[in-house]
C-alpha positions in Angstrom: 16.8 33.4 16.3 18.6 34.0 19.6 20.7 31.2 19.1 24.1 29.9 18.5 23.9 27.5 15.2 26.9 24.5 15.5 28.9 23.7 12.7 27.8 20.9 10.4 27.9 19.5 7.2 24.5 18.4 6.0 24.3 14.7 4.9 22.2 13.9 1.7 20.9 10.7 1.4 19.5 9.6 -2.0 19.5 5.2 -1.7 15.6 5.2 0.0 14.9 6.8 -4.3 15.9 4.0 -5.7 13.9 1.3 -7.0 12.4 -1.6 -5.4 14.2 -5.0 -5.7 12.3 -7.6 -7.9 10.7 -9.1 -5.1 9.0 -6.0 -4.1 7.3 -5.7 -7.8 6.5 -9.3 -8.0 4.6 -9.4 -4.7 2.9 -6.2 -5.7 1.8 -7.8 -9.4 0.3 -10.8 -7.0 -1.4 -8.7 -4.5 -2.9 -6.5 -7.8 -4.1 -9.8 -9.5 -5.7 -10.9 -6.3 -7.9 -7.7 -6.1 -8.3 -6.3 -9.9 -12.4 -6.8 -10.7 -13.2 -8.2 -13.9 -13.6 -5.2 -16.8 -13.4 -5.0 -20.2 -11.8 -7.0 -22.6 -8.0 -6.0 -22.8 -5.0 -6.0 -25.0 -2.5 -9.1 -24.1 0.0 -9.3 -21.0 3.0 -7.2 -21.6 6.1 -8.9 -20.9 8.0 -8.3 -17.4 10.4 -5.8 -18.8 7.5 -3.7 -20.2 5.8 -3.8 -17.0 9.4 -3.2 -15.1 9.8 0.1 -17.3 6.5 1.4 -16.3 7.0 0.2 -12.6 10.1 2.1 -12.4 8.8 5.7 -13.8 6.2 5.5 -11.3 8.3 4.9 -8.4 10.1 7.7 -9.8 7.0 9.8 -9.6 6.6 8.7 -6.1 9.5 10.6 -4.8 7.0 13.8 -5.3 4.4 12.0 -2.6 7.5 11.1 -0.6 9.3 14.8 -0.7 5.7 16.7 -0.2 4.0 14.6 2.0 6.1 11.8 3.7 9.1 14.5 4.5 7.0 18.2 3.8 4.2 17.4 5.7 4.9 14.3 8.5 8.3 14.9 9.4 7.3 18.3 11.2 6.0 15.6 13.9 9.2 14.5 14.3 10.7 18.3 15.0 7.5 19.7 16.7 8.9 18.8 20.6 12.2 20.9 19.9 10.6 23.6 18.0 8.0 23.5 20.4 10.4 24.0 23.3 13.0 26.2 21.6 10.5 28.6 20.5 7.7 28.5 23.5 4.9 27.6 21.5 1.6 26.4 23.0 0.1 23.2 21.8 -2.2 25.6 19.8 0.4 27.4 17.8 2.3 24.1 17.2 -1.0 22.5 15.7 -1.7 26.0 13.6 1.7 24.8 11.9 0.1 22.0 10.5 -2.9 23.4 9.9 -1.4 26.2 7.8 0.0 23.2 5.7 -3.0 21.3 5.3 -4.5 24.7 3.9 -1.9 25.0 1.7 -2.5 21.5 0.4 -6.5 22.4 0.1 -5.6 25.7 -1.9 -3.1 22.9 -4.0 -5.3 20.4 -4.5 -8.1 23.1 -5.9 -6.1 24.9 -8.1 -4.0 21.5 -9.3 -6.5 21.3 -12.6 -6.2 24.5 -13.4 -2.0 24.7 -13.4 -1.5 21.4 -15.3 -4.2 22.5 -17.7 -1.7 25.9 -18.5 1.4 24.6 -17.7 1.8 20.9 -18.1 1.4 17.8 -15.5 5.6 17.3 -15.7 5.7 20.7 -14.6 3.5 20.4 -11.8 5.2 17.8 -10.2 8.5 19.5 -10.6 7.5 22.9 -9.6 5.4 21.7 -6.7 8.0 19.3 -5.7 10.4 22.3 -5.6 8.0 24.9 -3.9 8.0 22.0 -1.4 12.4 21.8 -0.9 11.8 25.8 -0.8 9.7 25.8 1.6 11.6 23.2 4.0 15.0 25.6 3.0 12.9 28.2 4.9 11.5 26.5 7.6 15.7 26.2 8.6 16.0 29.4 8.2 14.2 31.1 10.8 12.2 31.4 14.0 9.8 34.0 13.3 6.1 32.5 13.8 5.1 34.3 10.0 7.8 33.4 8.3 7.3 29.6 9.5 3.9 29.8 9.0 4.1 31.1 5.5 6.5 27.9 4.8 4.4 25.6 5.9 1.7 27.1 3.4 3.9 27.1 0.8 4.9 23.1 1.8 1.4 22.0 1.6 0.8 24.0 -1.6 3.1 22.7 -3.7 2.6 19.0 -2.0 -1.1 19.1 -3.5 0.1 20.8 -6.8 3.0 17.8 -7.0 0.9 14.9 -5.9 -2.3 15.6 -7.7 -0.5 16.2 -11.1 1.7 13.2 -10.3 -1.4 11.1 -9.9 -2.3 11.9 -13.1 0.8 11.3 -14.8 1.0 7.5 -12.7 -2.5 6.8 -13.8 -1.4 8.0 -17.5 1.3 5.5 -17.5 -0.8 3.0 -16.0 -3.4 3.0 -18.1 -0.7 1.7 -21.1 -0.7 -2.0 -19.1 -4.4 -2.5 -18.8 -4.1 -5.9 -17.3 -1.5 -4.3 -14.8 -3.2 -1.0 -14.2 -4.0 -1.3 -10.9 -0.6 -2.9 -9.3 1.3 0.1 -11.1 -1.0 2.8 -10.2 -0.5 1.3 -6.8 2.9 1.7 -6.8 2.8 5.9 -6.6 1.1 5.9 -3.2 4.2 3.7 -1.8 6.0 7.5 -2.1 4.7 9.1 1.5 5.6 5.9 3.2 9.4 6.2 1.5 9.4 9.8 2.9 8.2 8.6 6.2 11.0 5.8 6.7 13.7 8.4 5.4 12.6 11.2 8.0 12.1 8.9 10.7 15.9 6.9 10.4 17.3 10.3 9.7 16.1 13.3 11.9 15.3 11.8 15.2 19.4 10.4 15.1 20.7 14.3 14.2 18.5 16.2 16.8 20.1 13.5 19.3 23.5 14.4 18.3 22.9 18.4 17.8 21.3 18.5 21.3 18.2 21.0 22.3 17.3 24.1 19.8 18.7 22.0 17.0 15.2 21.7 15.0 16.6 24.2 12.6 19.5 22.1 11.3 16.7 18.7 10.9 15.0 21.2 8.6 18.3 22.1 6.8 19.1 18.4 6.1 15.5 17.6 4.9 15.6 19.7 2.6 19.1 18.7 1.3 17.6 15.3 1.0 14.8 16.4 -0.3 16.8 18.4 -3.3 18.7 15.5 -4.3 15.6 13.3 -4.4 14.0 16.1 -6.5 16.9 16.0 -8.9 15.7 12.3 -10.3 12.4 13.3 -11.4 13.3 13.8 -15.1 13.8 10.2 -15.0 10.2 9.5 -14.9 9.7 11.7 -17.9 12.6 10.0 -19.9 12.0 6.2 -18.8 7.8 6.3 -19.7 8.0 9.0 -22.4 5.4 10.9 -20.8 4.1 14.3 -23.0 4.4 17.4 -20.9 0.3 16.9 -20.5 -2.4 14.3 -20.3 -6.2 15.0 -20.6 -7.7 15.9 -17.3 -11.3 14.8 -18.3 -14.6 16.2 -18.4 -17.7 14.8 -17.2 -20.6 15.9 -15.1 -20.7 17.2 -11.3 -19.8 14.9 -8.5 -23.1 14.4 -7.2 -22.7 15.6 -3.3 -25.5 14.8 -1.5 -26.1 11.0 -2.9 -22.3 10.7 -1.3 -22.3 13.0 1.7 -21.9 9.9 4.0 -18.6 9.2 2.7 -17.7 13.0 2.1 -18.3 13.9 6.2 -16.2 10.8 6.9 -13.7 11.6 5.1 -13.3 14.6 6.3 -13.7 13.5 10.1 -11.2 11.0 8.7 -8.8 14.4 7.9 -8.9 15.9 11.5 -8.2 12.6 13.3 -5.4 11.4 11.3 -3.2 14.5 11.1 -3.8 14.7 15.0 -2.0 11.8 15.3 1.1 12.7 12.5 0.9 16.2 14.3 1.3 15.0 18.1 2.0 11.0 18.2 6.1 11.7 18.4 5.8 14.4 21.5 3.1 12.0 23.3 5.7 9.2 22.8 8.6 11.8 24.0 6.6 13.1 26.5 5.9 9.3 28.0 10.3 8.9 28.0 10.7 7.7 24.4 14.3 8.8 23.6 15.5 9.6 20.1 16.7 5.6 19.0 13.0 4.6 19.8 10.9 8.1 18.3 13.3 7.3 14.8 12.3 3.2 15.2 8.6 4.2 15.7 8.7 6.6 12.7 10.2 3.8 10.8 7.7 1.2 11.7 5.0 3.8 10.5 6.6 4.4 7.6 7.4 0.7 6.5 3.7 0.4 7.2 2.3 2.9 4.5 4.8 0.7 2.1 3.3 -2.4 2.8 -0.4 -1.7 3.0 -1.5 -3.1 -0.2 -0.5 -6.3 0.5 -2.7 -6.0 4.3 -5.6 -4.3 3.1 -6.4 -4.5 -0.6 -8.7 -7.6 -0.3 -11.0 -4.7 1.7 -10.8 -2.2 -1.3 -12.1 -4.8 -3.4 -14.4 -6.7 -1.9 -16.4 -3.8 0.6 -18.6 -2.2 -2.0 -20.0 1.3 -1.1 -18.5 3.5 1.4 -17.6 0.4 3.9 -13.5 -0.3 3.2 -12.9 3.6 3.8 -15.0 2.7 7.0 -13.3 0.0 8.2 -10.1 1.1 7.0 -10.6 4.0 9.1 -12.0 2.5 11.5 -8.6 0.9 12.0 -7.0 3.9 11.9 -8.8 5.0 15.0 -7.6 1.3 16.8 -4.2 1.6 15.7 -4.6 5.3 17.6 -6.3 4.2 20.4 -3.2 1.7 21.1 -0.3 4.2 22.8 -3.8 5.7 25.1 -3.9 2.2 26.6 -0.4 1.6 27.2 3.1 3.4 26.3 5.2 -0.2 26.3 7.5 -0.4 23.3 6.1 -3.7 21.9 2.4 -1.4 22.1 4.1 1.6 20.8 5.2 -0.4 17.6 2.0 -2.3 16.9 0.6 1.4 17.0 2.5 2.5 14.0 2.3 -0.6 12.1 -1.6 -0.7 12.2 -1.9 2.9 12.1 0.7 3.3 9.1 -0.3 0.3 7.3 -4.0 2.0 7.3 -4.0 5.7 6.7 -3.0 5.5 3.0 -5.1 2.5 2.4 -8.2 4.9 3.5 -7.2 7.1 0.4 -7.0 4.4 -2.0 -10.3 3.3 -0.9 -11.7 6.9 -1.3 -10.6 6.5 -5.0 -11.8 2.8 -5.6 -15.0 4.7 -4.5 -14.9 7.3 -7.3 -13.5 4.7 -9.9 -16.6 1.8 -9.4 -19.4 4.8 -9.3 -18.5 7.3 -11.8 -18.0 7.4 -15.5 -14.4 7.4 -16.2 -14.8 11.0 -17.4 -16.3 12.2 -14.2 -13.2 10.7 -12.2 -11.3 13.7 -11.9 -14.5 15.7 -10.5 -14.8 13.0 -8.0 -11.1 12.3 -6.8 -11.0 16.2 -6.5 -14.5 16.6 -4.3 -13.0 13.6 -2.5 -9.4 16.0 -1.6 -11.4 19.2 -1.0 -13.1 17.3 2.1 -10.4 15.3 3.3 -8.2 18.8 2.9 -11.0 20.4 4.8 -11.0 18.0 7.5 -7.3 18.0 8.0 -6.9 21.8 7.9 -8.8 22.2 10.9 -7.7 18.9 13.2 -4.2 20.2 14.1 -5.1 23.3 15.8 -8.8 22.3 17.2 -6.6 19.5 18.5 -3.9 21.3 19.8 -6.4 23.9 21.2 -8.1 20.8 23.1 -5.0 19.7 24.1 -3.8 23.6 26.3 -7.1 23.3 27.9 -6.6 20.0 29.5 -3.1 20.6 30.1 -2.1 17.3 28.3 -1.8 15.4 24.8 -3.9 12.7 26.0 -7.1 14.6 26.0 -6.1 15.4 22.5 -5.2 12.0 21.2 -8.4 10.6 22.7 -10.2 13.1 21.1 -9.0 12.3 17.6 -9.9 8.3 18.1 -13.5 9.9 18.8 -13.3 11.4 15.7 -12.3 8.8 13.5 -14.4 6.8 15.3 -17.3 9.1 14.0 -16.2 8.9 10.3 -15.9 5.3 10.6 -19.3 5.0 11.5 -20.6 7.6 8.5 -18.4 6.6 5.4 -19.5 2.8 6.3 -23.1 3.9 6.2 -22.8 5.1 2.2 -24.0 2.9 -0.2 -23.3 2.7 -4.1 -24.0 5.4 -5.6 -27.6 4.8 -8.1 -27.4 4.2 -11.7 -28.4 8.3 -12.6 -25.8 9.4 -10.0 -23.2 6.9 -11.3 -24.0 7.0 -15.2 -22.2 4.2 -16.9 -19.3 2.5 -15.6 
């Protein structure tokens, strides 16, 4: 690559995988019991070790969320401005990086049916999880623009592959505490936010040590963290007794056009939020952020994705159409629009906290969507027309942003830009109503 490599031992980290303190699970149980609608009759309250057991093979699970898409796909914003530099890359070839992993996750997410159909749901989420540690091994590995791409693919791939499958397998387990399904279901989308806070205390502290052209060993560490992390997954298996596969359902099509509101805004949704992941840490490097403050902002975004249900989940349950993924993204875009106003730390950090505390909440609302309209055997048409458009809208927002961003000569043109845009699908997911009875069948 044209450059000297320093010696160093590559630190794995494995405490962020462990699970949450007692606290954590009995704040979650409140904040489900506050929000759960009223449904069928169910069987009696399990006891707290029951619930514990379950809690704690999902969390498990979550380090497939946290490996794919907290370190695979967000922690390339931490390493984008050395890459970026080190390599000469425009703006546009740095977005194209994300981009090729949000195609990736697309291809994933459509083929994740099909896989865990042939192959098993366990094996999905350890396969992808490990396509996703390969990939990262790679990405350290060299400097060639094909190769890099090519990982990057392969990342996003096995993210959607893991995370889907996963999904499955949470809502599986979930499904066994009826009275508790929706705080433990809750409890796999913590896992991005976990990657998030492990990247961002991590990475931005080695490239400060390592110096310029160092991106290569922040890759090399990621993945060693991200191998460990891997290596716990059986756990979930063993702790919940899962089968090596679930039923994926069957049910009618997702009906397109009665929910195209929400489907364009989630998609606008897609290109405005990964702008942000892609870019947010060189705009706050760019404006003289040095590496202590780019690894606390990472960290504040991350302990924000952890935390959401407790902020938002009175919106997922009480906004009935498309409106809670409209005003939850709708605070996505305020919690961008933040750093364009002013780059002063206390600013900076109430960025990340609204902004992380929201983008996750977004697709949780998406899937309240499918859950209150549809039948519960046309859920897995709906949650997967629901990824294809969000993958959609994310596969293209890196590099039309980054391609906005050379012509201006400047990220700001960019970031403005993406709060335009999630501005937009604000506006359109808020405008879809319910979906009617012969759309919706019986729920």
């Amino acid at each position: 690559m044209g450059m000297a490599r320093p010696a160093m031992t590559v630190m794995t980290a494995t405490a962020w995988t462990g699970s949450l303190p007692n606290a954590f699970l009995h704040t979650m149980r409140r904040a489900e019991e506050r929000v759960q609608r009223a449904g069928p009759a169910e069987t009696a309250s399990p006891g707290d070790a029951g619930v514990m057991r379950e809690a704690i093979a999902i969390l498990v699970l979550a380090i497939a969320p946290a490996v794919g898409l907290g370190i695979g796909r967000f922690a390339y914003a931490l390493i984008l401005p050395d890459m970026k530099a080190s390599l000469a890359w425009s703006y546009s070839q740095a977005g194209f990086m994300n981009t090729a992993n949000a195609a990736g996750y697309l291809l994933g997410a459509i083929a994740a049916a099909w896989t865990a159909r042939r192959v098993g749901e366990f094996a999905c989420v350890m396969g992808g999880t490990l396509a996703c540690v390969a990939g990262l091994a790679v990405s350290s590995a060299t400097g060639d623009f094909v190769l890099l791409t090519a990982a990057r693919l392969i990342t996003g791939s096995g993210a959607a592959i893991a995370f889907v499958s996963g999904g499955a397998l949470a809502a599986a387990i979930a499904q066994r505490r009826p009275k508790r399904a929706a705080f433990l279901l809750g409890l796999f989308y913590v896992g991005p936010g976990m990657g998030i806070v492990a990247s961002g205390v991590l990475t931005p502290v080695l490239l400060g040590m390592l110096g310029p052209g160092s991106w290569w060993a922040a890759w090399a560490m990621l993945a060693a963290v991200a191998a460990a992390a891997a290596c716990l997954l059986p756990f979930a298996r063993n702790t919940a007794g899962l089968n090596a596969t679930s039923g994926n359902g069957s049910g009618k099509a997702f009906p397109i056009l009665a929910a195209l509101p929400v489907l364009v805004g989630y998609a606008a949704f897609g290109v405005g939020y990964i702008a942000y992941m892609t870019f947010m840490i060189a705009f706050v490097r760019d404006g003289g952020a040095g590496p202590a403050l780019q690894a606390a902002f990472w960290a504040v975004l991350g302990v924000g994705a952890i935390a959401w249900p407790w902020v938002w989940s009175w919106a997922i349950a009480r906004m009935t159409g498309g409106r809670a993924v409209g005003f939850l993204t709708a605070v996505t875009a305020f919690g961008a629009l933040l750093p364009l106003v002013s780059l002063a730390i206390p600013i900076l950090f109430l960025s990340a906290l609204v902004f992380g505390s929201a983008f996750f909440a977004v697709v949780a609302a998406t899937t309240a969507f499918v859950r209150r309209n549809l039948p519960r055997q046309a859920w897995p048409a709906g949650i997967g027309m629901m990824t294809v458009s969000f993958g959609l809208g994310q596969t293209f927002g890196p590099v039309g942003m980054g391609a906005i961003t050379d012509l201006s000569g400047g990220l700001s043109a960019g970031m403005w830009a993406s709060v335009a845009v999630l501005a937009l699908g604000a506006g359109l997911a808020a405008l879809q109503p319910d979906l009617p009875r012969d759309d919706a069948g019986q729920r």
